[in-house]
N, C-alpha and C positions, 0 to 999 in steps of 0.2 A: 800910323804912318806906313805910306805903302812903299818900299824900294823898289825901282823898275831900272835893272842895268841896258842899255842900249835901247833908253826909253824916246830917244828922239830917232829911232830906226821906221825902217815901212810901218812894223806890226804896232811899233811903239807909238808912234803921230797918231793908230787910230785907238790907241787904247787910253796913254796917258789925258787926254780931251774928256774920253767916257769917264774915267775917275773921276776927276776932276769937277763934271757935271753932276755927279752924284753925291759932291761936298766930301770928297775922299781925300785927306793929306795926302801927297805925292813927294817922293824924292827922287828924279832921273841923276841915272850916271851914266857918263858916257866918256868916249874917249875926245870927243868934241862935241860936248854941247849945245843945241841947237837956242840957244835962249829966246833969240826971238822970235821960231816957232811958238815955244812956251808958252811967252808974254801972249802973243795973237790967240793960241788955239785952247791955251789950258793955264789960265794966268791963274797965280798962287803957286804954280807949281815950284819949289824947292829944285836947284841942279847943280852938280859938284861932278868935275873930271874924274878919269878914274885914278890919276896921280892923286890928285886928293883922298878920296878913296883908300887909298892904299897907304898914306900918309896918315891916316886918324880914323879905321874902319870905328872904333870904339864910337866913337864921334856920332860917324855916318849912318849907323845901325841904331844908334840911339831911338829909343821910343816905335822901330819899328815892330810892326807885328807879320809884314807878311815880305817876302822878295821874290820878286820874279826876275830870270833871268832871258832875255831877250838877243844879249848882244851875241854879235858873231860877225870875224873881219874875213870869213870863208864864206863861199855861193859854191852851188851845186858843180859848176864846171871848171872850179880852183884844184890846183894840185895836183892835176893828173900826172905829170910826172915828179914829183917829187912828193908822194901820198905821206912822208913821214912830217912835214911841216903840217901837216895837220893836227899835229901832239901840241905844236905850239901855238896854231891860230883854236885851235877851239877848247881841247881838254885841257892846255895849261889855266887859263885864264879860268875856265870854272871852275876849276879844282882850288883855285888861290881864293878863290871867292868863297863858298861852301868851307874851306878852311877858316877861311877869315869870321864868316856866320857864328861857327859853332863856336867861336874862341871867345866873340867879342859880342853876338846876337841877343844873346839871353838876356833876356830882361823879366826881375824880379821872379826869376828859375822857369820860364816860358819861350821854349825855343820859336823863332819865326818859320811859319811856313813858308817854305822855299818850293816855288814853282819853275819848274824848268822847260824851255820849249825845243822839244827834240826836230824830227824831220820826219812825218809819216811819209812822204816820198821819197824818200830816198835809204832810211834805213835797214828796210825790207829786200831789197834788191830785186831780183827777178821773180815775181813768183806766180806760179801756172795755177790760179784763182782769181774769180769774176770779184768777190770781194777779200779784203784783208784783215784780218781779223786780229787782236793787241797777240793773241799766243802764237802767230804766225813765226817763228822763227829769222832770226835780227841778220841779215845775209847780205851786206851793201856788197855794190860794185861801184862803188866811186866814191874817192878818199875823204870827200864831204859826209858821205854817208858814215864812212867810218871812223870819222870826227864826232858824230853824233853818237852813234853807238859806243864809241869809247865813254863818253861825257853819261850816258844813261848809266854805263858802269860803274862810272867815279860816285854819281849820285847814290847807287845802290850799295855802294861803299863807305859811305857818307854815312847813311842811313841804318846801316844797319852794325858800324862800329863805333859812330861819334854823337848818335840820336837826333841825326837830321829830320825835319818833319817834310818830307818833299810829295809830291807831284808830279810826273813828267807828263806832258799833253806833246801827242804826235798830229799836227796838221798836216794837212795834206796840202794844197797847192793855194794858200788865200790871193789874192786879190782887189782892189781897192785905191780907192784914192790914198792919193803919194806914194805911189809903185813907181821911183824914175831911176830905178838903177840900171845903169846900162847897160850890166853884167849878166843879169838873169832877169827871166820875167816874158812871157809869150806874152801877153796883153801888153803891156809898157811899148812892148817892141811894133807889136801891130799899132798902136794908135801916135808913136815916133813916125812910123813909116807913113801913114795915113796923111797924116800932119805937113808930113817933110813931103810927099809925093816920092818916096825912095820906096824900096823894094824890102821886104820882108824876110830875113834870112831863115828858111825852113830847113829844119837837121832831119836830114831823111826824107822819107815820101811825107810825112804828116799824122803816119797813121798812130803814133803813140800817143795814149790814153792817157790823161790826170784827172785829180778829182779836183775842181777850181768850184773855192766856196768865198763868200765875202767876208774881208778882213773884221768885219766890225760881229760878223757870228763870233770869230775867233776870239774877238778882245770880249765878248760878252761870255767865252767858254772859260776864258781865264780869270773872269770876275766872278762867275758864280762859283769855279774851283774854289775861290779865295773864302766866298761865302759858307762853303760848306766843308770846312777843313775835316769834320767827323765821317764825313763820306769820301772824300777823295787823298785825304794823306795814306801814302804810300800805295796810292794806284800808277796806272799808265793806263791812259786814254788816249785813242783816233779820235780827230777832229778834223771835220769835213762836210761832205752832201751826203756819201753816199752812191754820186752819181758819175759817172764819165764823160768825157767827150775827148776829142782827138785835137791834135792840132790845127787839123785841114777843119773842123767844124767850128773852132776858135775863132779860125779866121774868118770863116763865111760868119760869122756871129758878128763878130766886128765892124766887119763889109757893110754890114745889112745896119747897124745901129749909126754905124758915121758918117753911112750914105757915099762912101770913096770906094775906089777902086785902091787894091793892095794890088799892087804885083810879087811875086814869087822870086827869091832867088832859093834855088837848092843848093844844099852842102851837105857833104856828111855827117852821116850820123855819129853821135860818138860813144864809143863802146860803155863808156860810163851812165849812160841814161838806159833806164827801164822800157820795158816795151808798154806796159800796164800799170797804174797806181790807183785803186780805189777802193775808202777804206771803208771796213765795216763800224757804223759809228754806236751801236746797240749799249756799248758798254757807257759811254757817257749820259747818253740817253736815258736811261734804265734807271739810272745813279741819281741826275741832276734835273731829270727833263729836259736837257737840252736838247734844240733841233736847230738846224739853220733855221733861219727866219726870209733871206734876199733871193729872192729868184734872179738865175745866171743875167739871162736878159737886161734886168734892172739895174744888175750892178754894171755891165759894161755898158749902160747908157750914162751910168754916172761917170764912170772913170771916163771917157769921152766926152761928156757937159764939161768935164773941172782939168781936162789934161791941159797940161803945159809942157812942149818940149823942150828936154834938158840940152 
């Protein structure tokens, strides 16, 4: 049995379906349920609140072997002025979780692998290289970032005082069908605007870089992690292309696949976004063989076949 917390989130819709198709037991927990996602996309799947949860972890841990943790009620541009609610949207909850693992996880003296999905954009912060490398130095500028970084803490804490068997995989910027949040998300946002015929809010001139890979490489990086616990417990791995591109090329990327005109609205940039993010992915690579598989193109012809705006 696989635990997936905030398995009916973006990353989760594309991952819990993969299990799923794979004949993999699944149990989503979440703070609201998506069930009849479930039922349609990844039926069999097992899903219990996280009140529940935390009402009978013994229960809920039952018979698992591995946990991913996916959830987060924080986006890249939450908390900028109040950075210390970040203790509580992001490293409380994992910290209660991972506590809960070790106490109640163990089955028949085999602790579950515990995968954690950190934030390769954003934990890094500023940094003056073409790529990013896992021993680059953990330096956010924006309290998201340093939500994450706490949380990579907690785990190495975890790990290395209570014998957690974890993972943490750093993605960079995925992408993908059921991206409709309308918090975060340059592609969501252009193919909203595309859609609606409205105007595309651009932070800054455009020229800031991310490395935009497709979600389903990610949920296939976090499957094979699971696969190969003797190579990846107690790593940290970049998860990504590889590659760049800006926002102002996002956009013409979008243009040219939905066939519409965006129009531009400009606004400020905001001190908490990086100018640069693309990571180096050698070490997962190396490890798993893993590579992306979706060329950029491909995937924002799909998110534009299957969007629906929210």
């Amino acid at each position: 049995m696989i635990l997936v917390f905030g398995g009916t989130g973006f990353v989760g819709r594309n991952l819990v379906p993969m299990l799923r198709e794979q004949g993999r037991n699944v149990r989503v927990v979440s703070r609201r349920p998506d069930g009849a996602f479930l039922d349609a996309h990844a039926p069999g799947t097992e899903h219990l609140t996280l009140e529940q949860f935390y009402a009978d972890p013994a229960a809920a841990l039952f018979g698992c072997t591995s946990v991913i943790y996916l959830a987060s009620t924080s986006t890249p541009g939450a908390n900028l002025t109040t950075p210390w609610q970040e203790a509580q949207d992001t490293l409380d909850p994992v910290l209660r979780v991972m506590s809960n693992l070790v106490e109640f996880g163990s089955d028949a003296g085999h602790m579950p692998h515990f995968v954690y999905l950190s934030s390769g954009g954003t934990v890094y912060g500023q940094v003056d290289q073409d790529m990013i490398h896992e021993d680059t130095p953990l330096n956010p500028i924006s309290p998201y970032g340093l939500g994450k970084k706490m949380s990579e803490t907690a785990v190495d804490f975890m790990a290395r005082t209570r014998g957690l068997r974890a993972t943490i995989l750093r993605p960079a910027n995925p992408i993908g069908q059921w991206q409709t949040s309308l918090s975060q998300g340059v592609v969501g946002a252009l193919c909203r605007a595309a859609t609606q015929g409205a105007s595309f809010p651009m932070l800054g001139d455009g020229s800031a870089v991310r490395d935009y890979f497709d979600v389903r490489d990610l949920a296939r990086a976090i499957i094979m992690t699971l696969d190969a616990p003797d190579a990846s417990v107690g790593q940290i791995w970049n998860v990504g292309s590889g590659c760049g591109n800006s926002v102002r090329e996002i956009h013409a990327l979008v243009q040219d696949v939905s066939g519409r005109d965006i129009a531009i609205e400009t606004r400020p940039s905001r001190p908490t976004d990086v100018d640069r993010v693309v990571l180096d992915i050698g070490q997962i690579n190396a490890a798993l063989n893993w590579h992306p598989s979706h060329d950029l193109r491909d995937t924002l012809r799909g998110i534009w076949a299957g969007f629906e705006p929210v």
